[in-house]
DRENPA-3360 file (N, C-alpha, C; in nm, 2 decimals, always signed):
BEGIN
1 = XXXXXXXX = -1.00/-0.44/-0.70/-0.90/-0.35/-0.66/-0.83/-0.29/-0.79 ~ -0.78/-0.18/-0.80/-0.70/-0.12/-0.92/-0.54/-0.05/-0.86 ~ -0.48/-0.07/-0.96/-0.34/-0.02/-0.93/-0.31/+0.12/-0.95 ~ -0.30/+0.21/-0.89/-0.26/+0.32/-0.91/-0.12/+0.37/-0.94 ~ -0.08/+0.46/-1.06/+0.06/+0.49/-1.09/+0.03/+0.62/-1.12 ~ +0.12/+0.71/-1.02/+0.15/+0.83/-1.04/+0.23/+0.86/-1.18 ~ +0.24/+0.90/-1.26/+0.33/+0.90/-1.38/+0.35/+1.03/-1.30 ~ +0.39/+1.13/-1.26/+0.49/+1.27/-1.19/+0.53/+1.27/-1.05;
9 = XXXXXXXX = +0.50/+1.11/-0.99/+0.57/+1.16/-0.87/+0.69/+1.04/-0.86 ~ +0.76/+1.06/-0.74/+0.88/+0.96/-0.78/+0.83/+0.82/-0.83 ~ +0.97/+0.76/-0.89/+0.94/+0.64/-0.93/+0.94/+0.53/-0.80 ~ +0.86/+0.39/-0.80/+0.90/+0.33/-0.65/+1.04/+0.28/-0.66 ~ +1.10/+0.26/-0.59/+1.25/+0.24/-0.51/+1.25/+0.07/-0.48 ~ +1.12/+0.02/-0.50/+1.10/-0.13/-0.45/+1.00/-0.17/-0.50 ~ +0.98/-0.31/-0.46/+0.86/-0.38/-0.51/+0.73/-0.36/-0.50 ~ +0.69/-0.23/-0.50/+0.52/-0.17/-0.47/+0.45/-0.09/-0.57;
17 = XXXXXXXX = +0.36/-0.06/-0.54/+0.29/+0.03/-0.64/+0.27/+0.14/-0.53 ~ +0.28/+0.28/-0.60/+0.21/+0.43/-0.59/+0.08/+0.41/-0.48 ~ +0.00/+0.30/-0.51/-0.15/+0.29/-0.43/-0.21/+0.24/-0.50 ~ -0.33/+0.19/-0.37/-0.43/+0.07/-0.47/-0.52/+0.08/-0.38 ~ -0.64/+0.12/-0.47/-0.70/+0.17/-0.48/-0.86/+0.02/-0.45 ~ -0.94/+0.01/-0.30/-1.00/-0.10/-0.25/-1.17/+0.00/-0.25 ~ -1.26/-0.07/-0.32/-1.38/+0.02/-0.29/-1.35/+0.19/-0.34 ~ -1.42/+0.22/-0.18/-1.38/+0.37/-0.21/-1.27/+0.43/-0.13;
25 = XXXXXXXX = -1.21/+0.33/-0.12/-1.08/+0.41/+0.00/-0.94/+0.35/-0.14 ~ -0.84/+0.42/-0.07/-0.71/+0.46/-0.16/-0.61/+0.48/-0.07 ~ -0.52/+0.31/-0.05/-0.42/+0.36/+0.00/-0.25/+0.35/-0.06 ~ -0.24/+0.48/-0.01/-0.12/+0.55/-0.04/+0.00/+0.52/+0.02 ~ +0.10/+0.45/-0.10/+0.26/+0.40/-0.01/+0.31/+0.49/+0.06 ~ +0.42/+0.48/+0.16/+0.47/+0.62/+0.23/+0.60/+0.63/+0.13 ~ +0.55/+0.74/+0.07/+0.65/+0.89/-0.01/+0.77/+0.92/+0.08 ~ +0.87/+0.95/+0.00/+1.01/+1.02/+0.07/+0.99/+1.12/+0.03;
33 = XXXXXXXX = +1.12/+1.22/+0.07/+1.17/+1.34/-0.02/+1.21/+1.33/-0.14 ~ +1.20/+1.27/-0.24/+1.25/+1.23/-0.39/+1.19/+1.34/-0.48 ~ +1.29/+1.40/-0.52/+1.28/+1.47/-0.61/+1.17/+1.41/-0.74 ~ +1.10/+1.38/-0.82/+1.04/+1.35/-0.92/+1.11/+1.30/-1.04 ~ +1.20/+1.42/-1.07/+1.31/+1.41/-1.20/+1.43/+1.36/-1.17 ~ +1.48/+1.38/-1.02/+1.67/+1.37/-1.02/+1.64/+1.20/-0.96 ~ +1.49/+1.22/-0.91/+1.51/+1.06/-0.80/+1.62/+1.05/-0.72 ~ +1.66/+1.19/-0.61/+1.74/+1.21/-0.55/+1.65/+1.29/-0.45;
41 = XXXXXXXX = +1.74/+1.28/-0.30/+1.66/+1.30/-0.16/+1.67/+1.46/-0.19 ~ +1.61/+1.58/-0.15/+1.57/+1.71/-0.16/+1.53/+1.72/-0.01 ~ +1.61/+1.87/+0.01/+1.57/+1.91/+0.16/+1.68/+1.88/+0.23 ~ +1.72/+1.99/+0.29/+1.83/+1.99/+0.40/+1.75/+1.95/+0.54 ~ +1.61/+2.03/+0.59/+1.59/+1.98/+0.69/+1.46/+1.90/+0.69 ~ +1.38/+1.89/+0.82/+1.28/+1.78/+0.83/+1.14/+1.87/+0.75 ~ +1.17/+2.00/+0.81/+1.06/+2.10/+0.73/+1.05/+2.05/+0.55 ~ +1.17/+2.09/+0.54/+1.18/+2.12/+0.35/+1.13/+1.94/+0.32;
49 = XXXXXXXX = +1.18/+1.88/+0.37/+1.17/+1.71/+0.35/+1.00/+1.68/+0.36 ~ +0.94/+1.73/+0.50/+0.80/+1.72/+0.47/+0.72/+1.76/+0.40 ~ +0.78/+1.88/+0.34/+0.68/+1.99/+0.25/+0.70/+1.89/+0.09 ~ +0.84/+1.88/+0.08/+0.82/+1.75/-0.07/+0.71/+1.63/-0.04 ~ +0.81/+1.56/+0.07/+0.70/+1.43/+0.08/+0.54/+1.46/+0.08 ~ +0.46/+1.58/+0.13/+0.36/+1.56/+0.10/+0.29/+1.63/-0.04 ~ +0.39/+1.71/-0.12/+0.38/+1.76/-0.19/+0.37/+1.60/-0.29 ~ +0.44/+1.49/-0.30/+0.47/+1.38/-0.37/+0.35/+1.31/-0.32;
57 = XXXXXXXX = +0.27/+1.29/-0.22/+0.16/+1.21/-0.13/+0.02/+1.30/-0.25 ~ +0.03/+1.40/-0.27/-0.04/+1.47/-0.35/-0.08/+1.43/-0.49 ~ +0.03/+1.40/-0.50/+0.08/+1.36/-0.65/+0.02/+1.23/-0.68 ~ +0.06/+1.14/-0.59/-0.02/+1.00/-0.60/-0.17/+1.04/-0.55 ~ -0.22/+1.09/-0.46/-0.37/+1.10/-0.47/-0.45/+1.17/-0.58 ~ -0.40/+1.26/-0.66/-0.40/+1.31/-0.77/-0.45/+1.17/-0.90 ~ -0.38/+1.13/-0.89/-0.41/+1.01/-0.99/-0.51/+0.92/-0.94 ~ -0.53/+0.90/-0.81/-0.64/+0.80/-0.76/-0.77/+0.91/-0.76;
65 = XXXXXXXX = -0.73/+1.03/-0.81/-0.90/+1.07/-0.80/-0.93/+1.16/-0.68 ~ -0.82/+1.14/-0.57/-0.82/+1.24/-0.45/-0.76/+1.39/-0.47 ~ -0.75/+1.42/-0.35/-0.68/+1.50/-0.28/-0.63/+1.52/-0.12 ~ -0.58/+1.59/-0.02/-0.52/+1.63/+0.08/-0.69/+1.66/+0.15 ~ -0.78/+1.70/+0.09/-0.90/+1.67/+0.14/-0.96/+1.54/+0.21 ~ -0.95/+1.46/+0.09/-1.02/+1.33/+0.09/-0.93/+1.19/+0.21 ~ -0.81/+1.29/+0.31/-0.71/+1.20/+0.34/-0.79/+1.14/+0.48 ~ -0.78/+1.07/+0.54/-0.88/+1.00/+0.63/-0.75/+0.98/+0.77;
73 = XXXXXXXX = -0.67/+0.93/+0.68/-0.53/+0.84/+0.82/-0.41/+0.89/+0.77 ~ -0.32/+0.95/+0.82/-0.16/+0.92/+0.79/-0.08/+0.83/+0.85 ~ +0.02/+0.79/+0.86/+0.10/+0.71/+0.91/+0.31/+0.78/+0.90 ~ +0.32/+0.89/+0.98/+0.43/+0.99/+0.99/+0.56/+0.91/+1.07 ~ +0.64/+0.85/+0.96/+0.77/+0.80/+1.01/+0.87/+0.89/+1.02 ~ +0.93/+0.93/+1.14/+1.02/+1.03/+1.13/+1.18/+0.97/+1.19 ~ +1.30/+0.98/+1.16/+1.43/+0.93/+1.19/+1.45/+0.97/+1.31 ~ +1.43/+1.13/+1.36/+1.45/+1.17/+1.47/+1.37/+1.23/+1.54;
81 = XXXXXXXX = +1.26/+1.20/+1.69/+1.14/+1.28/+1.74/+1.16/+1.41/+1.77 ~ +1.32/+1.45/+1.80/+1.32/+1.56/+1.78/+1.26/+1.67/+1.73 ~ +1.26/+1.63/+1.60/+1.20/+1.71/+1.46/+1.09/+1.66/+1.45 ~ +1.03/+1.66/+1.56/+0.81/+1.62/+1.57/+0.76/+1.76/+1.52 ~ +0.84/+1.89/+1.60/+0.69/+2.04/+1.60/+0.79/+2.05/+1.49 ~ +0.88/+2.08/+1.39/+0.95/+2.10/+1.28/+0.80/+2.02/+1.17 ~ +0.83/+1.91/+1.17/+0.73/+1.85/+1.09/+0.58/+1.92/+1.11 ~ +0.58/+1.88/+1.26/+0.42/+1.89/+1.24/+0.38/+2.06/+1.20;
89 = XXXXXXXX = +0.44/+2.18/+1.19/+0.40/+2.26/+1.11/+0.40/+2.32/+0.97 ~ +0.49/+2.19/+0.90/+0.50/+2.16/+0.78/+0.40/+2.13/+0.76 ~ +0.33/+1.99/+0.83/+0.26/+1.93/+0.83/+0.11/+2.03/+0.79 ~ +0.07/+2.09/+0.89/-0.01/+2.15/+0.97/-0.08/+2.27/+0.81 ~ +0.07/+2.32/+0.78/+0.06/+2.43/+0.66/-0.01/+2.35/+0.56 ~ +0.05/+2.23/+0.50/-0.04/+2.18/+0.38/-0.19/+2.13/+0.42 ~ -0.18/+2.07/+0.55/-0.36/+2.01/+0.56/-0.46/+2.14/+0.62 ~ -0.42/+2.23/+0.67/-0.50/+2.32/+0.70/-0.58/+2.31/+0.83;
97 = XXXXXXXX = -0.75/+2.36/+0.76/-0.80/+2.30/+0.90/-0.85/+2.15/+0.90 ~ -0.79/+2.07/+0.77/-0.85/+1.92/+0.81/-0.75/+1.85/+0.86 ~ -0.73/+1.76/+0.95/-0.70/+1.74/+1.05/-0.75/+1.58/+1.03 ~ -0.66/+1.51/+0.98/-0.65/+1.33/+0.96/-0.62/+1.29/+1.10 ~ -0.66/+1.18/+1.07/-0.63/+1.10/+1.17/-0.50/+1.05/+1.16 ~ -0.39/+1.01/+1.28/-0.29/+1.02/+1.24/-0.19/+0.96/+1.38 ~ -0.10/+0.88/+1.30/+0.00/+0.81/+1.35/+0.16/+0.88/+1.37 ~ +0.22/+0.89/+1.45/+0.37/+0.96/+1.41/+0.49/+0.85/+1.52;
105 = XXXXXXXX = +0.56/+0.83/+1.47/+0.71/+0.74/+1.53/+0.82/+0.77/+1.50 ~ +0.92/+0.77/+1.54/+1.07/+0.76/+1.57/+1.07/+0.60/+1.48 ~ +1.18/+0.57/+1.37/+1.21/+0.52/+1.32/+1.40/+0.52/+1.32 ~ +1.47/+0.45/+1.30/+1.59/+0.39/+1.30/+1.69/+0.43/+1.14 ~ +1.55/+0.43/+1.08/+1.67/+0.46/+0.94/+1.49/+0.46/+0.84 ~ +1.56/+0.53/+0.70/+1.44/+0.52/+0.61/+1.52/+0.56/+0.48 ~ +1.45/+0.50/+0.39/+1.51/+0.50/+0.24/+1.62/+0.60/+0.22 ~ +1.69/+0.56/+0.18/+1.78/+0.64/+0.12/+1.82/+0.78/+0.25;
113 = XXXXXXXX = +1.79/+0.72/+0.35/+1.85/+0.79/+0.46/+1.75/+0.95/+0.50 ~ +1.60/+0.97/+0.45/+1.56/+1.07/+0.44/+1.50/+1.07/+0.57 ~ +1.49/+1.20/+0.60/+1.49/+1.22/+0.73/+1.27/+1.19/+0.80 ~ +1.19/+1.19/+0.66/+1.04/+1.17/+0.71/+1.00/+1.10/+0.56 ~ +0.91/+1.00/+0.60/+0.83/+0.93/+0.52/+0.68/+0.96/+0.57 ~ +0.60/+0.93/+0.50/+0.45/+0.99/+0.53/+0.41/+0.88/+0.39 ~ +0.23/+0.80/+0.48/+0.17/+0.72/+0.39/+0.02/+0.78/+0.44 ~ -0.06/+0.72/+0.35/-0.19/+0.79/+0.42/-0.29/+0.68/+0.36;
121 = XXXX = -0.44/+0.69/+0.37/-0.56/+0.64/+0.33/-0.60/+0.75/+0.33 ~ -0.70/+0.73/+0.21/-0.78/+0.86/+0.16/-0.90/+0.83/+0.09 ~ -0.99/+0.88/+0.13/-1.17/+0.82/+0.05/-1.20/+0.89/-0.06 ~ -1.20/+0.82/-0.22/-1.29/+0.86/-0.31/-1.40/+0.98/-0.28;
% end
């Protein structure tokens, strides 16, 4: 196994690493809205919040050797289901036509209060 550290995307907030990286698969902690530099939440709504988080999800696959190509599973925690089709054409805009396999939930609360978290697996 190897540890993967984003050196440009946020710093972790807790006891984990960026991703760790098993064979040929690479999985990816779930990203907030965190700014990179301020380490402060960015984004007034669920859209702008998804477009960071996967813009930050990038960032760590970036260092393991991936990309938004190579992503296999996501795992989409959202505070309110409300903001499901908000997200999901956030969503939709950065993956294109590839099309992960993919988890999404209504969650209670999330770091620092951000409104979507997003984790993924992704193959070398």
């Amino acid at each position: 196994m190897k540890k993967i550290v984003a050196e440009n995307a946020p710093k972790a907030i807790g006891p984990y690493a960026h991703a760790w990286q098993s064979g040929s698969l690479v999985f990816c902690s779930g990203q907030t809205p965190l700014n990179p530099s301020t380490m402060q939440i960015e984004g007034a709504t669920v859209s702008e919040q998804t477009t960071l988080v996967l813009s930050n999800l990038e960032t760590v696959l970036k260092a393991a050797g991936a990309d938004r190509s190579r992503v296999v599973k996501t795992s989409v925690f959202l505070k309110n289901f409300a903001d499901f089709e908000k997200m999901n054409k956030a969503y939709e805009a950065f993956f294109g036509e590839h099309k992960p396999a993919r988890t999404t939930v209504e969650v209670s609360r999330l770091p620092k209060d951000a409104l979507v978290e997003i984790e993924c697996v992704a193959e070398l």
